[in-house]
Each structure stands twice: as structure tokens, then as C-alpha cells.
C-alpha positions in Angstrom: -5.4 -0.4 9.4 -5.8 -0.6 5.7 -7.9 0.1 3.1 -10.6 -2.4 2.0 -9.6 -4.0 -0.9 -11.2 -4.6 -4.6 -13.6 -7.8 -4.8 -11.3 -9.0 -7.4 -7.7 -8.5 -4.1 -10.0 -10.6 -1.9 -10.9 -13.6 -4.3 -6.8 -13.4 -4.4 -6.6 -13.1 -0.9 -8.8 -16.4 -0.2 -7.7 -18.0 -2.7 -10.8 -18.4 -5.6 -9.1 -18.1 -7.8 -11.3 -17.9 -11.2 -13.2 -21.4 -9.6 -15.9 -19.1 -8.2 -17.5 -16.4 -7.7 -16.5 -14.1 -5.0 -19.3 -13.5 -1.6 -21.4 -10.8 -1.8 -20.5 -10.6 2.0 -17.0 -10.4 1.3 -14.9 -8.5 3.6 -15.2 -9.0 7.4 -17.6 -6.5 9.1 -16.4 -3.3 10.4 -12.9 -4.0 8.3 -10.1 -1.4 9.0 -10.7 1.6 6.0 -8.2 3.9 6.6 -5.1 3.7 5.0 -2.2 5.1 7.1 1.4 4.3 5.5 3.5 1.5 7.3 6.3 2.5 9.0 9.9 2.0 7.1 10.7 -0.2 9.8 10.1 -1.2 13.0 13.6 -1.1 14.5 14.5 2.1 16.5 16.3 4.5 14.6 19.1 4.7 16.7 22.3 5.5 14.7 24.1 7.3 17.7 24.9 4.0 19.0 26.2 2.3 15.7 22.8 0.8 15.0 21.8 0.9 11.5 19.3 -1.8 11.7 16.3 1.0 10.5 18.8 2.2 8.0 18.9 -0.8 5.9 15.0 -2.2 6.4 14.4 1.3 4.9 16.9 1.2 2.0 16.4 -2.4 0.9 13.4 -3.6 2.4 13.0 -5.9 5.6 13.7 -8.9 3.6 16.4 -7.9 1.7 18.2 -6.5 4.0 17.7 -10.0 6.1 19.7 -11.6 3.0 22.6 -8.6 3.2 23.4 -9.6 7.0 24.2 -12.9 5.4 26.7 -11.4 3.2 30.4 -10.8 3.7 31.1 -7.5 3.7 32.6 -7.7 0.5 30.2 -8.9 -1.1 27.5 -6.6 0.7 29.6 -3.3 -0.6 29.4 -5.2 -4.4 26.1 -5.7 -4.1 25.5 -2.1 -3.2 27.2 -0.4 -5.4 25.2 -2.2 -7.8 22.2 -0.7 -6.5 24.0 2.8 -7.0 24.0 2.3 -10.5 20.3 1.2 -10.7 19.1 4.4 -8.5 21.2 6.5 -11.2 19.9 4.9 -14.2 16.1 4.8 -12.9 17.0 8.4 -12.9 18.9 11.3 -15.0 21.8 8.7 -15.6 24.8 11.6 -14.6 26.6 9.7 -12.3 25.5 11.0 -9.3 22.5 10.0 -6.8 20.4 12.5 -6.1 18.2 13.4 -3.6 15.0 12.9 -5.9 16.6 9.3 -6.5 17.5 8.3 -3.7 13.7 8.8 -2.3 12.1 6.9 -5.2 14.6 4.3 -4.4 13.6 3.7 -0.5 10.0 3.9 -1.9 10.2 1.5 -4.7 11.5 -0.9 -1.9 9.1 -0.5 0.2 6.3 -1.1 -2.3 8.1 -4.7 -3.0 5.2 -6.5 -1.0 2.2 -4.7 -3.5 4.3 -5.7 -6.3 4.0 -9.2 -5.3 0.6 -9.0 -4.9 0.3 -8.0 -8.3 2.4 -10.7 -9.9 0.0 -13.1 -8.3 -3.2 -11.3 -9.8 -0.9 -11.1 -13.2 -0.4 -14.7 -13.8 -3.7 -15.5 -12.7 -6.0 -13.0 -15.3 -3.9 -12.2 -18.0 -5.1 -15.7 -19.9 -4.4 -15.0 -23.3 -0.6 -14.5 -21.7 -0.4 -11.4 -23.9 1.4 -8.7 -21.2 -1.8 -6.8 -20.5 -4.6 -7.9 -18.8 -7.8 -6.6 -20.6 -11.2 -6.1 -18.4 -13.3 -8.8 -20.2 -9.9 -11.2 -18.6 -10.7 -9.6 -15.4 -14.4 -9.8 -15.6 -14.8 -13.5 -16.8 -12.0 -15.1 -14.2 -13.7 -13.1 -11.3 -17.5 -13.6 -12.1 -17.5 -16.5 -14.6 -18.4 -16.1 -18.7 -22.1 -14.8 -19.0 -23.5 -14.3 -22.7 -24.9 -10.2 -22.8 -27.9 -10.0 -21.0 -27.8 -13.4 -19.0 -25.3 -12.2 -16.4 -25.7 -13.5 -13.5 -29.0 -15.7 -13.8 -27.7 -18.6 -12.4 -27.5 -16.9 -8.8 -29.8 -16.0 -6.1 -29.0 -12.3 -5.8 -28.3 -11.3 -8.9 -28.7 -7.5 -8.5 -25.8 -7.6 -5.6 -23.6 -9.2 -7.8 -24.1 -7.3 -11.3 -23.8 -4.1 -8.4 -20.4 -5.9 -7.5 -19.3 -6.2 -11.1 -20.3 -2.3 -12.5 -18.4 -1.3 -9.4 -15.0 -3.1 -10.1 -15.6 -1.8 -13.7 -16.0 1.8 -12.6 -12.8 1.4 -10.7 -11.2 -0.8 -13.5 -12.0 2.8 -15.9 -10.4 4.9 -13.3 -7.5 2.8 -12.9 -7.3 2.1 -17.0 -5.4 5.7 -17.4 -5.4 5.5 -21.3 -9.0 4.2 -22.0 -7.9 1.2 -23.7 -9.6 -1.1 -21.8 -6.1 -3.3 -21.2 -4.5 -2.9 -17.9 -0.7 -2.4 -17.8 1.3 -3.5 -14.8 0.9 -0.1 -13.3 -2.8 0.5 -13.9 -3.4 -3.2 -12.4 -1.5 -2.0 -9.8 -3.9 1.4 -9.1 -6.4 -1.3 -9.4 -5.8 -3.6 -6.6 -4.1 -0.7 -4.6 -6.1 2.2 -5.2 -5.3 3.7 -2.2 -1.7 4.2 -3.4 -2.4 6.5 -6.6 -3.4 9.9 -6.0 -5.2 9.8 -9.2 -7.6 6.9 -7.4 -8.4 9.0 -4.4 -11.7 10.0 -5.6 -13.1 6.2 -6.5 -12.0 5.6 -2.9 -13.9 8.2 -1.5 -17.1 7.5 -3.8 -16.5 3.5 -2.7 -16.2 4.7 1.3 -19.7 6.1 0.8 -21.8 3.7 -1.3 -20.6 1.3 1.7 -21.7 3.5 4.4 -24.4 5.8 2.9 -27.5 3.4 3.6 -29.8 6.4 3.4 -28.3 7.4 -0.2 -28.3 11.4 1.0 -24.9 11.4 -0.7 -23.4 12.0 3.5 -22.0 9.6 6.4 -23.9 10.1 9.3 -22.6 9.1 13.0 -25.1 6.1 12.5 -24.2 4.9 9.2 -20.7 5.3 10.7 -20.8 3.6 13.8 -23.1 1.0 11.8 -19.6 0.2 9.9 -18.0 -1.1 12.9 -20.4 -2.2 15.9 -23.8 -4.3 15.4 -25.5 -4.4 18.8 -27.8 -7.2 19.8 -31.4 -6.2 21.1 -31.4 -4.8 24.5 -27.5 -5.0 24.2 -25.3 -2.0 26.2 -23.2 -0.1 23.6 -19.8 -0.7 24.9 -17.3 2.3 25.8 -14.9 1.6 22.3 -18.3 2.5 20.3 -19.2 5.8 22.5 -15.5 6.6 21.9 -16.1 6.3 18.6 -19.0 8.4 18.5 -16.5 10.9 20.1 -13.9 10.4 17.6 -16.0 11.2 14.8 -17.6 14.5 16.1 -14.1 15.8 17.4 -11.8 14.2 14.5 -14.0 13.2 11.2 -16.9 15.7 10.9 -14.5 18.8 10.2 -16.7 21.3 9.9 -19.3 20.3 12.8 -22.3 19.9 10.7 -22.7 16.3 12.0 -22.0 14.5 9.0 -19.1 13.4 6.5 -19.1 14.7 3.3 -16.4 13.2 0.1 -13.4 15.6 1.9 -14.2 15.2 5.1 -14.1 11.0 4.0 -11.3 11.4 2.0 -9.3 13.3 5.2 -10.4 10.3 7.0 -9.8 7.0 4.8 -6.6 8.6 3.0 -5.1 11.0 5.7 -2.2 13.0 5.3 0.8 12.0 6.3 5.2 12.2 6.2 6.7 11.7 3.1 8.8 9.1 4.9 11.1 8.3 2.1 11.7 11.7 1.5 13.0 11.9 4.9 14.8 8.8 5.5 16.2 10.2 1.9 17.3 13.2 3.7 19.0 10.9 6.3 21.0 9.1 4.4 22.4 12.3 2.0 23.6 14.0 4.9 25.4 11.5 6.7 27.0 10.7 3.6 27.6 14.2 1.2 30.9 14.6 2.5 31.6 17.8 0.3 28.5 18.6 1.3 27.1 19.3 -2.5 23.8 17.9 -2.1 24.3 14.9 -4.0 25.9 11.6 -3.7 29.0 10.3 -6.0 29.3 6.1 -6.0 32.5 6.8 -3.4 30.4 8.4 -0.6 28.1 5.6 -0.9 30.4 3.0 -0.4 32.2 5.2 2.0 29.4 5.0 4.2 28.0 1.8 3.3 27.6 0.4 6.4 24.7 2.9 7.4 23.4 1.8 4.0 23.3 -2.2 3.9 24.5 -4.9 6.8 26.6 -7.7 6.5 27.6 -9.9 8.7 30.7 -7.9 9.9 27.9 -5.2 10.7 25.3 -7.7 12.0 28.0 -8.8 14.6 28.9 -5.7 15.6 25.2 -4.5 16.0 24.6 -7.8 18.4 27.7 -6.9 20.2 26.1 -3.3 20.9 23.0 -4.3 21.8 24.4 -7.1 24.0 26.5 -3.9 25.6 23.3 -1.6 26.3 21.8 -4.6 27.8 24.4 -5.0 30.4 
């Protein structure tokens, strides 16, 4: 499940677009809140039997690698070794990949998807077109241009929605690291993906509780909780999912048994820790490849090894032919 997204993701999402404004009911009740990292990929990680499959969905994205099976394997090992030089020059630039590069490789890959979503929300709110996308550009293609003081007078509710707007703000501020009120590519990015910078955990916490916290004590209770994700009809059962629910959060959420959530106790819940799994698929790759075993890789072991790196078709064959051998 993932983390509920900004107002300004979900007018992206359904497609507004800066024609109007976004529901005050947006967001599907009881949406997923925690964030738990994707998998690198879905395919077994089975290299004993010549399958690299999970090898190259981690290294180049599930995409990507698609268009590498495509390739001859020629062209696959260019193509790669092009790659090497990139990972190098992203980092120190001494000719050698190293273990600190190769992870930020496999996770800039695998971020390609929240990227895209970014460019989308780019080219739709930076409307002066001048490489930053400023909060009044933000403010005025989400919620519409309002002289000061007349926000909002046009609609029904216009509490929830000036509620809606200081809330992206606040998280705008946050996500605006050098306070100059412009958003760079990155600080869009913490924006829309708070969940992804550790420097947004707390707004995601504080948001995670204004959502739940109908009785303002500043706490989540097993109520406000279950309210979240079930709404029962008068003189309705509670079903067995919400009473296991009830159960998860006494044994799993409320950490210290006071019978309530506090910001950690939410923050353990909606961001929980988890495997640096670039790190380890980092770890992978360096040691089936360091052939004098010196920790680091040279542009020859790389290519050396490249078929547990990138497919092709030589290696897209050969995989079918395996599987199609542990089938029969």
C-alpha cells in the first residue's frame, strides 16, 4: 500500500488539471497509508540456474530492461558500458564503480516512475516556463486566482478548502529546503512524494494525524483508527477483517500499550523500516563480479559479467530455454 498523496498528486492523478478545483473528498475512504518500498522486481531471484531476469529489472528498471532483451548482445554490452561511465561520473569520477555508486545507481532506476510523475506536474505548473515552479504557480493552477482576502468565496465550503490550501503550503515550506519559495526539481519532488525524503517524515506524520485525530487530543485512538478504514451501517455486524484490525493495532501499532498512537508510534507505522534493497542488490552484483576481489568494480569486470547485469536477446533466449527445461 502507499502513502496518500498531496491534493495537488491527485488533481494529477484524475486529471484536473488547473480546470478545477480539486474535491474536498478527495482520496477514496480508508486509502492505503503506509508506505512500504516496492520490491526491485518481481521475478525470482534465481541466478543458480542462469536466470538473471531480477538482475536486470533491478539494474535498469523493468522497462528498460524490457528494451535491453531486444538488443543484440553487442549492442546490449555498448549500451552498458555506457551506463558504467555515467555510475562513475554521478560519482567520484576515478574510474572505478564503487559500491556507494553502484547502490545509487539501482536506486535512481528504480525511482524512474516518481520522476515521471514529476515531469507531468512540471509542465503543468511551472507557467511562466522559468525552470522552477514557485508556490503562488502551484497555488493558483490547483485552487484558481483569488485576490487576498476573497479566497475561496465562490464555494460552498470554504473553510475545508482554505484548510486544504494552508495544508499543501505547510508541506510546500517543508519541501522548499532553501526558503525561497521556488520549487526545484527535487523539492517538487519531496513535494508530491513526501514519503521518499527523510527530511519530510515529520509533515507525514503531522498529516497521518490531522486525518485521523477527530478528537484533536494530538493521539490516534483504536476508533479514530478503525474509523480510517471501515464505516459500519446501523445495526450492521463488524466484519472479522475490522476485529483483526483492532488486533493489529493493539499487538503491532500501539508500541508501548497505552492504547493509543502517538507521532513515533505513527511514523513506525505509515513509514516503517525497512532493507536498504539497493544496497543489497548492490552487494550482489560486486561480488559476483570483483574478480580481484578489491571491493570495487573496473569497466572490464562489468562487461565481463554483463550478462548478470543487462539481457539481450542472446540472454533472453537462453533464459526461455531454461525455464522451458525446469518446466519439463
Amino acid at each position: 500500500m502507499m502513502w496518500r498523496p498531496s491534493l495537488l498528486l491527485l488533481l494529477l492523478l484524475l486529471r484536473h488539471g488547473a480546470q478545477g478545483k480539486p474535491s474536498p473528498d478527495a482520496g477514496p475512504h480508508g486509502q492505503g497509508r503506509v508506505h512500504q518500498a516496492a520490491p526491485l522486481s518481481e521475478a525470482p531471484h534465481d541466478d543458480a540456474h542462469g536466470n538473471f531476469q531480477y538482475d536486470h529489472e533491478a539494474f535498469l528498471g523493468r522497462d528498460v530492461a524490457k528494451e535491453f532483451d531486444q538488443l543484440s548482445p553487442e549492442e546490449s554490452q555498448a549500451r552498458l558500458g555506457r551506463i558504467v561511465d555515467r555510475m562513475d561520473r554521478a560519482g567520484d569520477g576515478d574510474g572505478w564503480v564503487s559500491l556507494a555508486e553502484l547502490r545509487a545507481w539501482i536506486a535512481h532506476t528504480q525511482q524512474r516512475h516518481i520522476r515521471d510523475s514529476v515531469s507531468a506536474a512540471w509542465d503543468t505548473y511551472d507557467t511562466d516556463r522559468d525552470g522552477r515552479v514557485g508556490w503562488e504557480e502551484l497555488r493558483n493552477a490547483t485552487y484558481g486566482h483569488y485576490a487576498p482576502g476573497e479566497e475561496f468565496h465562490d464555494v460552498e465550503d470554504a473553510e475545508t478548502y482554505k484548510k486544504m490550501l494552508a495544508r499543501d503550503e505547510r508541506r510546500f515550506r517543508v519541501a522548499d529546503q532553501d526558503g525561497d519559495s521556488m520549487a526545484t526539481r527535487e523539492e517538487l519532488t519531496a513535494f508530491l512524494h513526501p514519503e521518499e525524503f527523510a527530511h519530510m517524515r515529520d509533515i507525514v506524520i503531522a498529516e497521518t494525524l490531522e486525518d485521523l485525530d477527530k478528537n484533536r487530543d494530538g493521539y490516534i485512538q483504536v476508533e479514530e483508527y478503525i474509523a480510517d478504514l471501515y464505516s459500519a451501517e446501523p445495526g450492521e455486524e463488524e466484519p472479522a477483517w475490522v476485529q483483526t484490525e483492532r488486533q493489529q493495532f493493539q499487538d503491532f501499532r500501539d508500541l508501548n500499550q497505552d492504547g493509543r498512537l502517538d507521532g513515533k508510534e505513527v511514523g513506525h507505522w505509515v513509514l516503517p523500516p525497512s532493507q536498504d534493497q539497493p544496497l543489497v542488490e548492490a552487494n550482489h552484483l560486486l561480488q559476483e563480479s570483483d574478480t580481484d576481489k578489491d571491493g570495487r568494480l573496473s569497466k572490464a569486470e562489468i562487461l565481463g559479467n554483463w550478462n548478470m547485469f543487462v539481457g539481450s536477446q542472446a540472454t533472453n533466449y537462453g533464459e526461455d530455454l531454461t525455464r522451458h527445461h525446469d518446466e519439463l
